[in-house]
C-alpha positions as CSV (number, residue, x, y, z in Angstrom):
1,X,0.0,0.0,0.0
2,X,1.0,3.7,0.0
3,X,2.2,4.2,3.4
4,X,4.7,0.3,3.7
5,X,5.6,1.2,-0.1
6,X,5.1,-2.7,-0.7
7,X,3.4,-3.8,-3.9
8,X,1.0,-6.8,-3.5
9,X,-0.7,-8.5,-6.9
10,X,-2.3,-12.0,-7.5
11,X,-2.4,-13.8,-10.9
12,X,-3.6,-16.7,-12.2
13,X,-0.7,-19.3,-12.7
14,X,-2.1,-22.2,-15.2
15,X,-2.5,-25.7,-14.4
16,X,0.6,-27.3,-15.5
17,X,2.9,-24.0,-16.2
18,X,5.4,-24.3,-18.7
19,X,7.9,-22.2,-17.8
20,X,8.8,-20.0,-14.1
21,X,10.9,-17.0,-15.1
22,X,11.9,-14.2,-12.8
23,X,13.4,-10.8,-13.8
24,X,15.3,-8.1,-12.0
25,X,15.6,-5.0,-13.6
26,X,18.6,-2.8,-13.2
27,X,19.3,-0.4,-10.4
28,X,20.4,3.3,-11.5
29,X,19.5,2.6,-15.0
30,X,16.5,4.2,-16.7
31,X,13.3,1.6,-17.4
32,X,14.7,-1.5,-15.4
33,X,11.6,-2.0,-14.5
34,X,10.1,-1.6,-18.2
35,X,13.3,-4.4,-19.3
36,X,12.2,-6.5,-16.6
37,X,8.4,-6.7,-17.5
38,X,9.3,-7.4,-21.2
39,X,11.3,-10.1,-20.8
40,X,8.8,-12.2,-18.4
41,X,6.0,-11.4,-21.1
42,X,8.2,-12.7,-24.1
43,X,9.4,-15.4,-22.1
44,X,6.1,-16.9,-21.2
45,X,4.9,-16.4,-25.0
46,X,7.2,-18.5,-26.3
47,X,7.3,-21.0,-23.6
48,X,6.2,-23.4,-26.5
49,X,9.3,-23.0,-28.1
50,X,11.3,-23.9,-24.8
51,X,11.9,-27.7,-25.6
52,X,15.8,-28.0,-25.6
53,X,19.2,-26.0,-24.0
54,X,19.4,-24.6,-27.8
55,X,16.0,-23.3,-27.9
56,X,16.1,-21.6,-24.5
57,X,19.4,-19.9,-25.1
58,X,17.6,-18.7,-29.0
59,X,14.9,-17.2,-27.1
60,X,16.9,-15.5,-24.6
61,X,19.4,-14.1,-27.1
62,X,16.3,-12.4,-28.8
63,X,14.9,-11.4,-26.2
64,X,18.2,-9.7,-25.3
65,X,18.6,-8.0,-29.1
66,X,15.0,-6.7,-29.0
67,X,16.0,-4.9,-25.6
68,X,18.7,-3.5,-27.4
69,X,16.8,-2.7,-30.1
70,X,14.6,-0.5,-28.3
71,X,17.6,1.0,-26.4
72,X,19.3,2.2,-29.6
73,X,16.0,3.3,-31.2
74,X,14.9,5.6,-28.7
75,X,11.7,3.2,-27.4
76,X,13.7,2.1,-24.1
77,X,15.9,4.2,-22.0
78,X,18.9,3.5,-23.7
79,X,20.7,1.8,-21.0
80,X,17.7,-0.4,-19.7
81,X,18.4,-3.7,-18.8
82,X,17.9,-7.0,-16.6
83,X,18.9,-10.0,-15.2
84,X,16.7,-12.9,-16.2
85,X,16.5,-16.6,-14.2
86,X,13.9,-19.6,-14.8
87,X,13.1,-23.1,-15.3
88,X,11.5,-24.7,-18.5
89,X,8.8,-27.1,-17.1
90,X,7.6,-28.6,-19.8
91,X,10.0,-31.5,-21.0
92,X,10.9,-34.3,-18.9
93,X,14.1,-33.3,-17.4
94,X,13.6,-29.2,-17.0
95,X,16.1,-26.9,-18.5
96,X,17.0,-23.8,-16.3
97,X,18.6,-20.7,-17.4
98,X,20.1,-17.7,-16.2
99,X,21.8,-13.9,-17.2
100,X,22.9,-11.7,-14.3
101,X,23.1,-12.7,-10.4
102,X,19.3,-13.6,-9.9
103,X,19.8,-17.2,-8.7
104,X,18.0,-20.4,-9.0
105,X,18.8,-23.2,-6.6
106,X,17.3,-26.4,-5.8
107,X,16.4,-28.3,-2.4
108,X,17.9,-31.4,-2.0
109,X,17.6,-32.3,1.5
110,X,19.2,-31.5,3.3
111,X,21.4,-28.9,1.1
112,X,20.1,-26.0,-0.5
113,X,22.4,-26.2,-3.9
114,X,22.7,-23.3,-6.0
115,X,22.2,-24.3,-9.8
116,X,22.6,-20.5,-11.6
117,X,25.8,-19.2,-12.9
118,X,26.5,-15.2,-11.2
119,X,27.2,-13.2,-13.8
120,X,29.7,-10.6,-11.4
121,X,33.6,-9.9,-11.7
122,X,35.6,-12.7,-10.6
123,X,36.0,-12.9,-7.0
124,X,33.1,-10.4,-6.0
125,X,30.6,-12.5,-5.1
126,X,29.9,-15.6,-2.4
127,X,27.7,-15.5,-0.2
128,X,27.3,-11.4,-0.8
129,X,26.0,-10.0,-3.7
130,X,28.1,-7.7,-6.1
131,X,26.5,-3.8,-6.9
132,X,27.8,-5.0,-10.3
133,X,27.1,-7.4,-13.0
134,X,29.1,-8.6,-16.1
135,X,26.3,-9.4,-18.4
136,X,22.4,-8.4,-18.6
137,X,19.9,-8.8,-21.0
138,X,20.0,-5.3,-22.7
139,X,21.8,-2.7,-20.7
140,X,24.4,-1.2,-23.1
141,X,25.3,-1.6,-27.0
142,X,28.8,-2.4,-25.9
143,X,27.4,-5.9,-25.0
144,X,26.4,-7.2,-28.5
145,X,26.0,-10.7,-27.5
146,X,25.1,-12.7,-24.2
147,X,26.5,-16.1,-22.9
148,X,22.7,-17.9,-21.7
149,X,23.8,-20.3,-18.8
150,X,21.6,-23.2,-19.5
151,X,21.0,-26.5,-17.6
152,X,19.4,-29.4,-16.4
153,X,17.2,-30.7,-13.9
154,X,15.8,-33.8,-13.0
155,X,13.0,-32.9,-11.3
156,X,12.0,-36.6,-9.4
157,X,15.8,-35.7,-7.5
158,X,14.8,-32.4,-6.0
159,X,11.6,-31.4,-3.5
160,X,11.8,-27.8,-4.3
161,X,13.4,-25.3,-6.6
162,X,13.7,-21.5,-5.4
163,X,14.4,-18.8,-7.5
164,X,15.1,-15.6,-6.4
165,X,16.5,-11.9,-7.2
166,X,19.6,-10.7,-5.0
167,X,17.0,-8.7,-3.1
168,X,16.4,-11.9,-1.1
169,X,20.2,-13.4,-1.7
170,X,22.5,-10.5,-0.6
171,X,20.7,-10.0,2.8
172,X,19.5,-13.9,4.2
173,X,22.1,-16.2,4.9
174,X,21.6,-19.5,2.6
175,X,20.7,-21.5,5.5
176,X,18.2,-19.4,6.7
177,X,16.6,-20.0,3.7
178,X,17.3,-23.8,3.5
179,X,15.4,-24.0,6.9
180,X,12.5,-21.8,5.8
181,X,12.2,-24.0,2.9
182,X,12.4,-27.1,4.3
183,X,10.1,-26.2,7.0
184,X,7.2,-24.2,5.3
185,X,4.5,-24.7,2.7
186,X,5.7,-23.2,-0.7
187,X,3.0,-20.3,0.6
188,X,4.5,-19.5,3.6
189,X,8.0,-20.0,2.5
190,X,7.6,-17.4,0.1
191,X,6.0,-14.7,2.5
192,X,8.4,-15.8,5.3
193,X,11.4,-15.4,2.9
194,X,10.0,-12.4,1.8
195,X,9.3,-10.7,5.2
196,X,13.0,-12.1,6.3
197,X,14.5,-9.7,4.0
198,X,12.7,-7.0,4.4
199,X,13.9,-7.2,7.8
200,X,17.0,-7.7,7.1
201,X,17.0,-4.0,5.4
202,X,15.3,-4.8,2.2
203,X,17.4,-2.3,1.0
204,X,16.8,-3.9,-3.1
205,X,13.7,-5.4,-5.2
206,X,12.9,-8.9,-3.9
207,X,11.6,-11.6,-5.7
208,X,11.2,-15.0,-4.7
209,X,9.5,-18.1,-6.3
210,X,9.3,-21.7,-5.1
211,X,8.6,-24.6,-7.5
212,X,7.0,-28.4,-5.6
213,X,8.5,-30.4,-8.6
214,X,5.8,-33.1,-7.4
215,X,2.8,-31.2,-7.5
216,X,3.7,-30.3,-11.1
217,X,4.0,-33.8,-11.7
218,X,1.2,-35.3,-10.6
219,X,-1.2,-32.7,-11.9
């Protein structure tokens, strides 16, 4: 609401999704948020298309050149730009993919494991987040091309997959959020993970998803 200056929306997630896919836009650059809305919406659109580690790095590369695109044409904010994680759902092992320091990791208990590649000058980053990144989706012109981190995932070996923006990473220690995932519905995890960082200083965007590989599954 106005006064917390915390945003709270519901959609509809589909029956059996085919892909999760979670965007950060960048700090002190014009339209992060703009990048980061457009690449969830052309993600999702061509979640068909996600059937193979060629086919999610193709759609993620042109996703990255349309950002670009708009960047050197005057739509975007000529610097706009974001980090992009998710997980393609609808093959039999799942493919997951990242750009940036949003991470993805996956529960198997009784480690927390992260999966996700940081994007972040050598040596910056372990258990802190970086203020800087290596490689977006958009962001300047001087970065003509992306390296997609692709991967796979059998999803009968893990109970739950977490993705999540370094609003969430930088500021709760990985076991805190092993235990809260463990320990919690996927509900509560999220708004317990959530609230955790906030309290922590919530001092960046935070986004957090959990995936039950079994209740996909089964449905």
């Amino acid at each position: 609401d106005d006064d917390s200056g915390v945003v709270r929306d519901s959609f509809d997630v589909p029956p059996i999704p085919k892909v999760c896919v979670l965007a950060d836009g960048l700090g002190g650059h014009g339209g992060g948020d703009e990048a980061s809305k457009f690449a969830v919406e052309k993600i999702v659109d061509g979640e068909d298309k996600l059937t193979n580690q060629a086919s999610v790095i193709d759609l993620i590369e042109s996703v990255h050149k349309e950002i670009c695109w708009q960047n050197r044409s005057g739509a975007g904010h000529r610097t706009m730009g974001t980090t992009v994680c998710g997980i393609a759902l609808n093959i039999e092992k799942w493919i997951w993919f990242n750009v940036g320091d949003s991470r993805i990791y996956a529960f198997r208990d009784p480690e927390l494991c992260q999966v996700s590649i940081d994007d972040v000058p050598s040596g910056e980053r372990i258990n802190r987040t970086s203020s800087r990144i290596t490689q977006c989706l958009g962001g300047s012109d001087r970065q003509s091309s992306i390296n997609v981190h692709v991967g796979e995932i059998d999803p009968r070996e893990v109970s739950r997959i977490l993705l999540a923006s370094d609003g969430l990473t930088s500021f709760v220690r990985r076991n805190e959020i092993a235990e809260i995932i463990c320990n919690h519905s996927i509900e509560q995890a999220v708004v317990n993970l959530l609230d955790l960082a906030i309290s922590a200083g919530g001092a960046d965007n935070i986004s957090v998803a959990v995936i039950e590989p079994l209740e996909l599954l089964s449905s």
